[in-house]
PDBQT receptor file of N, H, CA, C and O in Angstrom, charges set to zero:
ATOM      1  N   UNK A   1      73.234  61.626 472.335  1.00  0.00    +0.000 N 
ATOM      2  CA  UNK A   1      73.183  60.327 471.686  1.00  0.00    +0.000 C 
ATOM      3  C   UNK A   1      71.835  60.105 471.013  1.00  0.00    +0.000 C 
ATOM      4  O   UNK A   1      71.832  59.410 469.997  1.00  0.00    +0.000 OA
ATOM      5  N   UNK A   2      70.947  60.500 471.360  1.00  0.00    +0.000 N 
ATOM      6  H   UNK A   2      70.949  61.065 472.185  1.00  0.00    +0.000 HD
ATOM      7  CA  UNK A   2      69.434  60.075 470.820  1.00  0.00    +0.000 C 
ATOM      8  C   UNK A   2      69.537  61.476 470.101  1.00  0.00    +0.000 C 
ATOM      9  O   UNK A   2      68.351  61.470 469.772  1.00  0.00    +0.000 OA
ATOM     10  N   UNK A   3      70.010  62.698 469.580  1.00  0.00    +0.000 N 
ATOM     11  H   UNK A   3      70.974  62.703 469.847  1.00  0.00    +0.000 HD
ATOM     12  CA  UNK A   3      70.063  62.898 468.375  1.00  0.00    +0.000 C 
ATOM     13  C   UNK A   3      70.506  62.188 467.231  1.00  0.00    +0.000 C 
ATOM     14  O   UNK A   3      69.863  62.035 466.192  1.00  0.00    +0.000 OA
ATOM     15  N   UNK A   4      71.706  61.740 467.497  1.00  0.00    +0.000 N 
ATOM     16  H   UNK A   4      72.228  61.864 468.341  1.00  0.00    +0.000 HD
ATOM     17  CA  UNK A   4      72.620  61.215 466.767  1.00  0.00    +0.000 C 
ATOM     18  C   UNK A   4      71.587  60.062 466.292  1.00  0.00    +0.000 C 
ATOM     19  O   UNK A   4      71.057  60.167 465.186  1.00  0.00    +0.000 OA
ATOM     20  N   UNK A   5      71.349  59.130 467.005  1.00  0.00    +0.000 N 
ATOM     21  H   UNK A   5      71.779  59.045 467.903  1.00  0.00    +0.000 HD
ATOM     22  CA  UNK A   5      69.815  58.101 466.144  1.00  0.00    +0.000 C 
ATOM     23  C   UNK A   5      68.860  58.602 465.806  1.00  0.00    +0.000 C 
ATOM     24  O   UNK A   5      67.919  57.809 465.771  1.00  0.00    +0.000 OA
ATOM     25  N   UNK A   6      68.507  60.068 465.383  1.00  0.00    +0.000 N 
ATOM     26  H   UNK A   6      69.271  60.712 465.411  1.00  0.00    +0.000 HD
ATOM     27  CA  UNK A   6      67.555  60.536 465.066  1.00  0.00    +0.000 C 
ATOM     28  C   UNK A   6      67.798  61.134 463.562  1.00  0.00    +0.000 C 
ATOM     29  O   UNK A   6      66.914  61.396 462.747  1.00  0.00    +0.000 OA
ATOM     30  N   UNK A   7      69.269  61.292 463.383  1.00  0.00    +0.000 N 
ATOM     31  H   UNK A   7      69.988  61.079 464.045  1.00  0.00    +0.000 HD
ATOM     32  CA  UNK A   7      69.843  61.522 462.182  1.00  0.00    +0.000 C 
ATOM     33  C   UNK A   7      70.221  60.264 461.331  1.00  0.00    +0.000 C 
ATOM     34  O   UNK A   7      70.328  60.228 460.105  1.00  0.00    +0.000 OA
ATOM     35  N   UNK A   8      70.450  58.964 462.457  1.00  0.00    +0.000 N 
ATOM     36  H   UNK A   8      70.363  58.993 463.453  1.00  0.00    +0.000 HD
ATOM     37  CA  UNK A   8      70.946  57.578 461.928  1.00  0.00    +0.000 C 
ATOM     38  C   UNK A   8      69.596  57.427 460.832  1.00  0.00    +0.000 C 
ATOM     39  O   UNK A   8      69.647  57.526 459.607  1.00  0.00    +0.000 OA
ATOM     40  N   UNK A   9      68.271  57.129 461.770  1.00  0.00    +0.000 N 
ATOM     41  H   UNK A   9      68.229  57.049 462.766  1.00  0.00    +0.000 HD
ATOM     42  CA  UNK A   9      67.069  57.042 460.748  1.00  0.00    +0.000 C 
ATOM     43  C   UNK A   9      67.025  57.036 459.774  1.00  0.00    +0.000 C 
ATOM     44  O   UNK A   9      67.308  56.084 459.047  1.00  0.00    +0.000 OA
ATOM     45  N   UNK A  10      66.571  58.341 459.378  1.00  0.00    +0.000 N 
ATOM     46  H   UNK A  10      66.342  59.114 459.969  1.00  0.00    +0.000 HD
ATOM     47  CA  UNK A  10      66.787  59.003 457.490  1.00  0.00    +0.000 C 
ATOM     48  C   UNK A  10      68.176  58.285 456.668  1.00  0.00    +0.000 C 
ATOM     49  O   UNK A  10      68.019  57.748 455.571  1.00  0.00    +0.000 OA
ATOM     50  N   UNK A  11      69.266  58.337 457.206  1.00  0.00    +0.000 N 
ATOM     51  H   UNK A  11      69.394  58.774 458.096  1.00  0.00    +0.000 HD
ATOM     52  CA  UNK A  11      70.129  57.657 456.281  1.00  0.00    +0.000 C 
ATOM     53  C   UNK A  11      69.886  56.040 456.053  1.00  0.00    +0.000 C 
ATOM     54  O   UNK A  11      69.961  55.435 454.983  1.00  0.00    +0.000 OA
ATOM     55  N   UNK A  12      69.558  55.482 457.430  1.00  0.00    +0.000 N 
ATOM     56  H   UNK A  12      69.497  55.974 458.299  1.00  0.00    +0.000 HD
ATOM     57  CA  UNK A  12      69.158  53.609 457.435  1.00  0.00    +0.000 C 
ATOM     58  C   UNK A  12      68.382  53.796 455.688  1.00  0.00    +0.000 C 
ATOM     59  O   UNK A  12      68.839  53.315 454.651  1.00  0.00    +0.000 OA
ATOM     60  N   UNK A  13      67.120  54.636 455.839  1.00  0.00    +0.000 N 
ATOM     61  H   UNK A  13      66.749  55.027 456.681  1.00  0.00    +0.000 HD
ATOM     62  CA  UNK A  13      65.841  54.627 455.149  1.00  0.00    +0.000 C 
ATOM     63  C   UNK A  13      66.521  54.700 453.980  1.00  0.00    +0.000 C 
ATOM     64  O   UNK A  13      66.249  53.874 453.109  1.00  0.00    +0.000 OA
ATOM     65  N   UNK A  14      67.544  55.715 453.739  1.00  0.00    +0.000 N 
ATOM     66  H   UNK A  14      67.764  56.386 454.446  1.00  0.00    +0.000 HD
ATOM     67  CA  UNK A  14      67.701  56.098 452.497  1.00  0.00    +0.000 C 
ATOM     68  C   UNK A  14      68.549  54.483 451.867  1.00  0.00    +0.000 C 
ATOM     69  O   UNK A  14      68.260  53.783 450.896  1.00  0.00    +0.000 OA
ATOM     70  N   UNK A  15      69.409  54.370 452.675  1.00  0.00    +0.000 N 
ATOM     71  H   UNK A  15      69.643  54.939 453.464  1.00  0.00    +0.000 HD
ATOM     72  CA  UNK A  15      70.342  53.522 451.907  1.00  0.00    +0.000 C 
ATOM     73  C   UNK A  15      69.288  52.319 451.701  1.00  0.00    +0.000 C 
ATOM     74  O   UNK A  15      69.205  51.703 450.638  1.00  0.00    +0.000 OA
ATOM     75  N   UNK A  16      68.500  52.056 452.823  1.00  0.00    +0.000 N 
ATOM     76  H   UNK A  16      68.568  52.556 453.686  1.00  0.00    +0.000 HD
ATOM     77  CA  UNK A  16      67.391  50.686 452.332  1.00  0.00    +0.000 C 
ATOM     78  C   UNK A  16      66.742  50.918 451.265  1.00  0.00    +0.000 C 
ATOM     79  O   UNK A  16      66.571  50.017 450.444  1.00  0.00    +0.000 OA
ATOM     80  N   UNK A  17      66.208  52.306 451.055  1.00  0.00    +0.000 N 
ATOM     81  H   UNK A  17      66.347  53.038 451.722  1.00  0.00    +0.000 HD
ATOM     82  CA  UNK A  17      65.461  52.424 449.291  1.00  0.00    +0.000 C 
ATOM     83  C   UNK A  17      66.067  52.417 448.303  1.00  0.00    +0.000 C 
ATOM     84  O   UNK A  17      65.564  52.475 447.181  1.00  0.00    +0.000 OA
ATOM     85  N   UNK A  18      67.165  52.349 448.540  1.00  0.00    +0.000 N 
ATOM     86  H   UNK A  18      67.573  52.301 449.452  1.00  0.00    +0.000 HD
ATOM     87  CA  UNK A  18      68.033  52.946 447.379  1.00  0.00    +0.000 C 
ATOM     88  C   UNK A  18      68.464  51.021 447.100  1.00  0.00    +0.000 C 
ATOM     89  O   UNK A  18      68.241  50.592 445.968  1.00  0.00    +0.000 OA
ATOM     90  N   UNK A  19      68.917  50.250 447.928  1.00  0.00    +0.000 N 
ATOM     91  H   UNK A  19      69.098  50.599 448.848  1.00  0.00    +0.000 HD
ATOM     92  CA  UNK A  19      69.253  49.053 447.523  1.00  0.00    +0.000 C 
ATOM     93  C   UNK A  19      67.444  48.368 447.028  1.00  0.00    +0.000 C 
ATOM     94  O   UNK A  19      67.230  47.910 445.906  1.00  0.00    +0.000 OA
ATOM     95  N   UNK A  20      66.615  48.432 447.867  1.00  0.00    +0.000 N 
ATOM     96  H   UNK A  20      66.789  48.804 448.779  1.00  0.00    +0.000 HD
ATOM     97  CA  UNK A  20      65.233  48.041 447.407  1.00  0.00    +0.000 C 
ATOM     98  C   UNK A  20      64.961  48.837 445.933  1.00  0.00    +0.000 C 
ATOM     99  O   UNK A  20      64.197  48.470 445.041  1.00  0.00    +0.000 OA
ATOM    100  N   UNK A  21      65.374  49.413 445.946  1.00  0.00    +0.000 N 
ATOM    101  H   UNK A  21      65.994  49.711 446.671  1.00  0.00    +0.000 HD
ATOM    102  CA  UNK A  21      65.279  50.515 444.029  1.00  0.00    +0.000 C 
ATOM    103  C   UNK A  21      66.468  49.186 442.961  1.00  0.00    +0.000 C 
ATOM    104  O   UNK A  21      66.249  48.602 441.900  1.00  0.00    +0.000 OA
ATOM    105  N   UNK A  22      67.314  49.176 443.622  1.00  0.00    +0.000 N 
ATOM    106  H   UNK A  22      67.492  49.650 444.485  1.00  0.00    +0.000 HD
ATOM    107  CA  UNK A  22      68.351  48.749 442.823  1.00  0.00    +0.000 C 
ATOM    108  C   UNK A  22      67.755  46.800 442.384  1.00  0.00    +0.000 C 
ATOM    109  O   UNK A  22      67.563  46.155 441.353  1.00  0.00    +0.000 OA
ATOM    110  N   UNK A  23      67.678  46.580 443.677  1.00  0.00    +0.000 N 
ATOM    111  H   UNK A  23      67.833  47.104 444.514  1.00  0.00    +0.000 HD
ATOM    112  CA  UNK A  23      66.735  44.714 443.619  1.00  0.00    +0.000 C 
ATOM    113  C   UNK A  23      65.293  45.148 442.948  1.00  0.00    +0.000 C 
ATOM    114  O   UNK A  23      64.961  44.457 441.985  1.00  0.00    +0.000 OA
ATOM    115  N   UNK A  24      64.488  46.097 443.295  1.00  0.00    +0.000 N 
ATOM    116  H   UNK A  24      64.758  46.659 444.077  1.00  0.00    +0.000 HD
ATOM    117  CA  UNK A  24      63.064  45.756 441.963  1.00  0.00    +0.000 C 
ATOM    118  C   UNK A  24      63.858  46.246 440.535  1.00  0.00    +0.000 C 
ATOM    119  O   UNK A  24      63.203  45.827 439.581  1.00  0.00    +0.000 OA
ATOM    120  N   UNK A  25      64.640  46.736 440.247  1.00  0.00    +0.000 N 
ATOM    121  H   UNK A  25      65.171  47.077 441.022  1.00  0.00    +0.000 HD
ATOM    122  CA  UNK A  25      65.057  47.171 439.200  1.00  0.00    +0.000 C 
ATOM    123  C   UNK A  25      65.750  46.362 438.169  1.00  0.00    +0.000 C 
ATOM    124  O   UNK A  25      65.863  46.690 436.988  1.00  0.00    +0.000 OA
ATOM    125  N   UNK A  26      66.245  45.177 438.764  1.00  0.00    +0.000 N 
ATOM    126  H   UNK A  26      66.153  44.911 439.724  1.00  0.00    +0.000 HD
ATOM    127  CA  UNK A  26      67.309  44.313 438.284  1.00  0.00    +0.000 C 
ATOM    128  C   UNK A  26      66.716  43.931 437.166  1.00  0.00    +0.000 C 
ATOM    129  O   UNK A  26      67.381  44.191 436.163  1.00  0.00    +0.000 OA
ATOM    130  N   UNK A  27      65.223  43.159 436.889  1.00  0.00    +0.000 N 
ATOM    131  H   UNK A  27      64.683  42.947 437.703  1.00  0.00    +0.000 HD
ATOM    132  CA  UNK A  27      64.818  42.398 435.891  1.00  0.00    +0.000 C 
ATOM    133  C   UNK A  27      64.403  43.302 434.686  1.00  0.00    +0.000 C 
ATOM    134  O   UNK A  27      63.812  42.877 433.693  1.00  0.00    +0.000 OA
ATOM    135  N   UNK A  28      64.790  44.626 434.894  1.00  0.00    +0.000 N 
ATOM    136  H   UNK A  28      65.270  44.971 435.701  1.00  0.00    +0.000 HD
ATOM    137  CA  UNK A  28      63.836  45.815 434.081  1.00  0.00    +0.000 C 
ATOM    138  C   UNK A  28      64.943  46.183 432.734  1.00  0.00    +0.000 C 
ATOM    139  O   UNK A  28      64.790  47.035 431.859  1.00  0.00    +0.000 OA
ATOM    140  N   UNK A  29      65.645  45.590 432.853  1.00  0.00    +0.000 N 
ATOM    141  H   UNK A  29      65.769  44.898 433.564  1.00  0.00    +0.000 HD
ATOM    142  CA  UNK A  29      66.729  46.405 431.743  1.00  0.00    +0.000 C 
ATOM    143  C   UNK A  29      66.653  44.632 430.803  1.00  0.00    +0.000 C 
ATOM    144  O   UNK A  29      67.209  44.688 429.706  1.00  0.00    +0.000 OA
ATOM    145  N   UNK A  30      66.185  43.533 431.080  1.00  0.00    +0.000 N 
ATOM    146  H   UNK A  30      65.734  43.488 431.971  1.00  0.00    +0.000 HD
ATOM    147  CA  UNK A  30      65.872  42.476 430.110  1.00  0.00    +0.000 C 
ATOM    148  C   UNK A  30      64.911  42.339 429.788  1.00  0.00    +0.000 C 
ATOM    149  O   UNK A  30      64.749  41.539 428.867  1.00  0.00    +0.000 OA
ATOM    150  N   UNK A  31      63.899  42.937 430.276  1.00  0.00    +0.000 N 
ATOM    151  H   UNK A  31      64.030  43.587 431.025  1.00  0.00    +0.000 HD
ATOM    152  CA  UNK A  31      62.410  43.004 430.032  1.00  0.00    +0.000 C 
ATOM    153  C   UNK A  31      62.017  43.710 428.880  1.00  0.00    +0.000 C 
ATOM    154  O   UNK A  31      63.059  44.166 428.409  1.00  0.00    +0.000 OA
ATOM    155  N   UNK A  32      60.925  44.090 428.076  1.00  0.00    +0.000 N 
ATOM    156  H   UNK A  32      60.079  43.720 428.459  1.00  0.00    +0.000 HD
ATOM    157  CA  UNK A  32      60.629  45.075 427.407  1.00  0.00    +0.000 C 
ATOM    158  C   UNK A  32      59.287  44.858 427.379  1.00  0.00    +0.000 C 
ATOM    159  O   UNK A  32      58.638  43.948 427.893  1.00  0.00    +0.000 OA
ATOM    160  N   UNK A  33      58.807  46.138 426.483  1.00  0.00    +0.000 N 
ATOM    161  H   UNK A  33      59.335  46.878 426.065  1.00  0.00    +0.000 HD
ATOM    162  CA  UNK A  33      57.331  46.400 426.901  1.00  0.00    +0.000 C 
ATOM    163  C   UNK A  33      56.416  46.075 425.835  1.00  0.00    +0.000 C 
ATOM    164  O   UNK A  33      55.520  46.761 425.342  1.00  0.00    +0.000 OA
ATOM    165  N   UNK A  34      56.966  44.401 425.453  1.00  0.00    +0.000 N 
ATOM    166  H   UNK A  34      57.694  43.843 425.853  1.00  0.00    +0.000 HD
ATOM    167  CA  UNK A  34      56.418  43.631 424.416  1.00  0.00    +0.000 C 
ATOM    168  C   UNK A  34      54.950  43.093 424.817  1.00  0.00    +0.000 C 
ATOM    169  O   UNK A  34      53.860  43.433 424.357  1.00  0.00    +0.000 OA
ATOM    170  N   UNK A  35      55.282  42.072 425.898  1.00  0.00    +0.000 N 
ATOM    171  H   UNK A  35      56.168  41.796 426.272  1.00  0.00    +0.000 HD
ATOM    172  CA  UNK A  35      54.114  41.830 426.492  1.00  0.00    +0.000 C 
ATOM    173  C   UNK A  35      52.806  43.201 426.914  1.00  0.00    +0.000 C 
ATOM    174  O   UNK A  35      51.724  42.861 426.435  1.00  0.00    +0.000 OA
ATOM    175  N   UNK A  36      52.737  44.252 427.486  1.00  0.00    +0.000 N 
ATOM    176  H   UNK A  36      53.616  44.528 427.875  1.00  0.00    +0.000 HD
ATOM    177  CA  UNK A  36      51.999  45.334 427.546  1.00  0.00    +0.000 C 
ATOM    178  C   UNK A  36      51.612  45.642 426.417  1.00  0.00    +0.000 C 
ATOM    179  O   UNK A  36      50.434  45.630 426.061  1.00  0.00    +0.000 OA
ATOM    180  N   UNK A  37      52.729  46.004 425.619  1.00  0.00    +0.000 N 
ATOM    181  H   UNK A  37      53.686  46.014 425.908  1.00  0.00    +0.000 HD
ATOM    182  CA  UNK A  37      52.125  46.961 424.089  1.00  0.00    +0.000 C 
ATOM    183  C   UNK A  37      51.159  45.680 423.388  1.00  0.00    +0.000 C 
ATOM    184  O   UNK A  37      50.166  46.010 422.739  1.00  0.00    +0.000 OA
ATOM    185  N   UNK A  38      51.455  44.412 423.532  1.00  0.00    +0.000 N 
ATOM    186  H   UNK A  38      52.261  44.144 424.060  1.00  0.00    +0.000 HD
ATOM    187  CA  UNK A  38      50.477  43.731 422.773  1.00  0.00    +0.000 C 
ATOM    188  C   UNK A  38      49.121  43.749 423.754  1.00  0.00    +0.000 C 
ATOM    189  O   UNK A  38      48.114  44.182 423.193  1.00  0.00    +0.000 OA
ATOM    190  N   UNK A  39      49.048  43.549 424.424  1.00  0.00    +0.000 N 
ATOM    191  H   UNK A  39      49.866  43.198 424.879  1.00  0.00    +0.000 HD
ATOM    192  CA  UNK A  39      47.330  43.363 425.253  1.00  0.00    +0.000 C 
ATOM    193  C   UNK A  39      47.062  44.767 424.869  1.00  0.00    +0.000 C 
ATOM    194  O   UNK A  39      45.887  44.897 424.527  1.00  0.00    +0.000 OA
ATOM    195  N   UNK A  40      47.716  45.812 424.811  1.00  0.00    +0.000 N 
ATOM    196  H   UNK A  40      48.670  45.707 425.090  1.00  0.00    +0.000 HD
ATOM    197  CA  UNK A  40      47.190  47.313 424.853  1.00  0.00    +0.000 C 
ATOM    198  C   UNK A  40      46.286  47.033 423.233  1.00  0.00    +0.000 C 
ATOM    199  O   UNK A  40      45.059  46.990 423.154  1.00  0.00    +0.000 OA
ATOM    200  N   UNK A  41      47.202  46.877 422.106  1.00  0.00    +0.000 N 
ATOM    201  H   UNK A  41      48.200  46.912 422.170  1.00  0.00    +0.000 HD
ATOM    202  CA  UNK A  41      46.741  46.503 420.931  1.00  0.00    +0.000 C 
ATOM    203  C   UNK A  41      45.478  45.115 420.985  1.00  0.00    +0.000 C 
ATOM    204  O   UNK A  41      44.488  45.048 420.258  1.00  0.00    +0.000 OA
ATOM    205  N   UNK A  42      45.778  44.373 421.781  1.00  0.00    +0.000 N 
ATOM    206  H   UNK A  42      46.583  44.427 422.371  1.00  0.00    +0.000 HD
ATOM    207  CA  UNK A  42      44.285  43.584 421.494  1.00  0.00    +0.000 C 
ATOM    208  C   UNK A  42      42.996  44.482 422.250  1.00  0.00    +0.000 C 
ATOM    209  O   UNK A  42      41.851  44.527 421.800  1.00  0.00    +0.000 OA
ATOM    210  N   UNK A  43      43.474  45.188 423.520  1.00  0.00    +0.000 N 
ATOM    211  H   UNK A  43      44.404  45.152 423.886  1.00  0.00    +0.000 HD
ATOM    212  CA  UNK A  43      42.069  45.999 424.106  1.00  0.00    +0.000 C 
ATOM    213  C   UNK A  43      41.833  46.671 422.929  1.00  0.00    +0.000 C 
ATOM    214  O   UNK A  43      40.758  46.456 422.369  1.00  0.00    +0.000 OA
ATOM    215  N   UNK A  44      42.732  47.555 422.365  1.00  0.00    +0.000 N 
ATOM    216  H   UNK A  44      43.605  47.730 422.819  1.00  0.00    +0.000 HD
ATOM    217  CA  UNK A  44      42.378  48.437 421.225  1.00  0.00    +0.000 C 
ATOM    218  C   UNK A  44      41.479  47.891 419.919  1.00  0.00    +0.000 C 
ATOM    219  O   UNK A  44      40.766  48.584 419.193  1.00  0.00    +0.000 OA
ATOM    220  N   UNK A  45      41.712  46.493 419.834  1.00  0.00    +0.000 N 
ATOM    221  H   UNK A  45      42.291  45.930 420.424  1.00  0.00    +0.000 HD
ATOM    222  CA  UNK A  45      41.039  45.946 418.918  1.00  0.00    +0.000 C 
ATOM    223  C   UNK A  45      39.453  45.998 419.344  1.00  0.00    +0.000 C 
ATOM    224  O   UNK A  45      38.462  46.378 418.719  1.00  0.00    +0.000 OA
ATOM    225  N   UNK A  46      39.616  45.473 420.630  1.00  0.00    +0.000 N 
ATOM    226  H   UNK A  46      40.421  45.165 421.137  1.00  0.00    +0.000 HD
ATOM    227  CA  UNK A  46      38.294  45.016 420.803  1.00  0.00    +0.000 C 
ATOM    228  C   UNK A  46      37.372  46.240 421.014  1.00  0.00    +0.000 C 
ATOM    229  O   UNK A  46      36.224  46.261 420.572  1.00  0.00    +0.000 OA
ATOM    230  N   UNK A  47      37.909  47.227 421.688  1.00  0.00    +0.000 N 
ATOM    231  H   UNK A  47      38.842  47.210 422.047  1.00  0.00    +0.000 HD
ATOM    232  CA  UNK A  47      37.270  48.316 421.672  1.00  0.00    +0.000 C 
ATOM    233  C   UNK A  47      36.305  49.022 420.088  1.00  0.00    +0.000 C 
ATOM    234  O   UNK A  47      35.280  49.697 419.993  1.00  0.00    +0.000 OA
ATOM    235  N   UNK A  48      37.379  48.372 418.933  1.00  0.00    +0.000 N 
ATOM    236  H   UNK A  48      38.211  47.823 419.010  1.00  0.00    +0.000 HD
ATOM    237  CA  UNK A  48      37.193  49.049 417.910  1.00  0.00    +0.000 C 
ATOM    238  C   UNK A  48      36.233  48.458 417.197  1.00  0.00    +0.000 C 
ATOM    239  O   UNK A  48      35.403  49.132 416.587  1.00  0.00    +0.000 OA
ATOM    240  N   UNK A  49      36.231  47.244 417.189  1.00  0.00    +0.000 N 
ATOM    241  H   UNK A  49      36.905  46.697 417.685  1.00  0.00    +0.000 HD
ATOM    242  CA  UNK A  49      35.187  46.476 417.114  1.00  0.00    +0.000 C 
ATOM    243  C   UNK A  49      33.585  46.643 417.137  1.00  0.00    +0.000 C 
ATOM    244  O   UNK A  49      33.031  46.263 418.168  1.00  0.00    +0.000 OA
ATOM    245  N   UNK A  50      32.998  47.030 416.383  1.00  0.00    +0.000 N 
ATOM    246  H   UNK A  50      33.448  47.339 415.545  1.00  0.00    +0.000 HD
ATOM    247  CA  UNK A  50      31.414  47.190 416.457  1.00  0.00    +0.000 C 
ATOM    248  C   UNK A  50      30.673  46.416 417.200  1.00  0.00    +0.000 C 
ATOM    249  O   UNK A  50      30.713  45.207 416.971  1.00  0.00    +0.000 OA
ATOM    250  N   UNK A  51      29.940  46.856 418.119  1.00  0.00    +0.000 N 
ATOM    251  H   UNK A  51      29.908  47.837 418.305  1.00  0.00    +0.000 HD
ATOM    252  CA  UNK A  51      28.938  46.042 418.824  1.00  0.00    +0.000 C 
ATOM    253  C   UNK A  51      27.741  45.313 418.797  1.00  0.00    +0.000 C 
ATOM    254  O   UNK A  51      26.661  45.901 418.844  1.00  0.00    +0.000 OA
ATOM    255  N   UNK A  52      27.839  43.847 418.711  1.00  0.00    +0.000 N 
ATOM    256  H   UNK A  52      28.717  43.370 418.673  1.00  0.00    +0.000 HD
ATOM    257  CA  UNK A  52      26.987  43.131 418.088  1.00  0.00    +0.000 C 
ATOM    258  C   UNK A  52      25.628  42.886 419.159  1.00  0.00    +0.000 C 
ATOM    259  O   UNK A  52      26.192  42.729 420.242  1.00  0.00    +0.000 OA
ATOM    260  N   UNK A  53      24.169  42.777 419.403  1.00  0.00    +0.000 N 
ATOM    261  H   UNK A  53      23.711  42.905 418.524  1.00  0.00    +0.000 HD
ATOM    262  CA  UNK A  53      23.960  42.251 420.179  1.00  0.00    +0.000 C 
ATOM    263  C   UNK A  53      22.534  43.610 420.664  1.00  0.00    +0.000 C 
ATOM    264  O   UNK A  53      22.655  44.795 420.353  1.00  0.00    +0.000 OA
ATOM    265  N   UNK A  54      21.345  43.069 421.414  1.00  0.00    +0.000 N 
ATOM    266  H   UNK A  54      21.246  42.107 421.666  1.00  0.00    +0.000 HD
ATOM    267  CA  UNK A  54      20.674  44.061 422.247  1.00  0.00    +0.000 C 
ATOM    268  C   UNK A  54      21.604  45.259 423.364  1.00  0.00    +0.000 C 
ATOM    269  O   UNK A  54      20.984  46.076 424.046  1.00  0.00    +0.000 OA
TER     270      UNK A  54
């Protein structure tokens, strides 16, 4: 019997990541990577930007 819960384990784990994969995942297919790509483009600006100053 305490094999048998020693094999239960790994499957509990699996099926819990696999639903925890599926719930962080939900908001990702309405999202897009509008918000990111723009801050990426303003760091890029500022980076490019000549440095004024001592």
């Amino acid at each position: 019997m305490g094999a048998l819960a020693w094999l239960l384990f790994p499957l509990v784990a699996a099926v819990g990541a696999g639903l925890w994969g599926s719930w962080a995942n939900r908001t990702r297919k309405a999202r897009s990577d509008g918000p990111e790509l723009d801050g990426y483009a303003r760091f890029r600006e500022a980076m490019e930007k000549p440095r004024t100053g001592a």
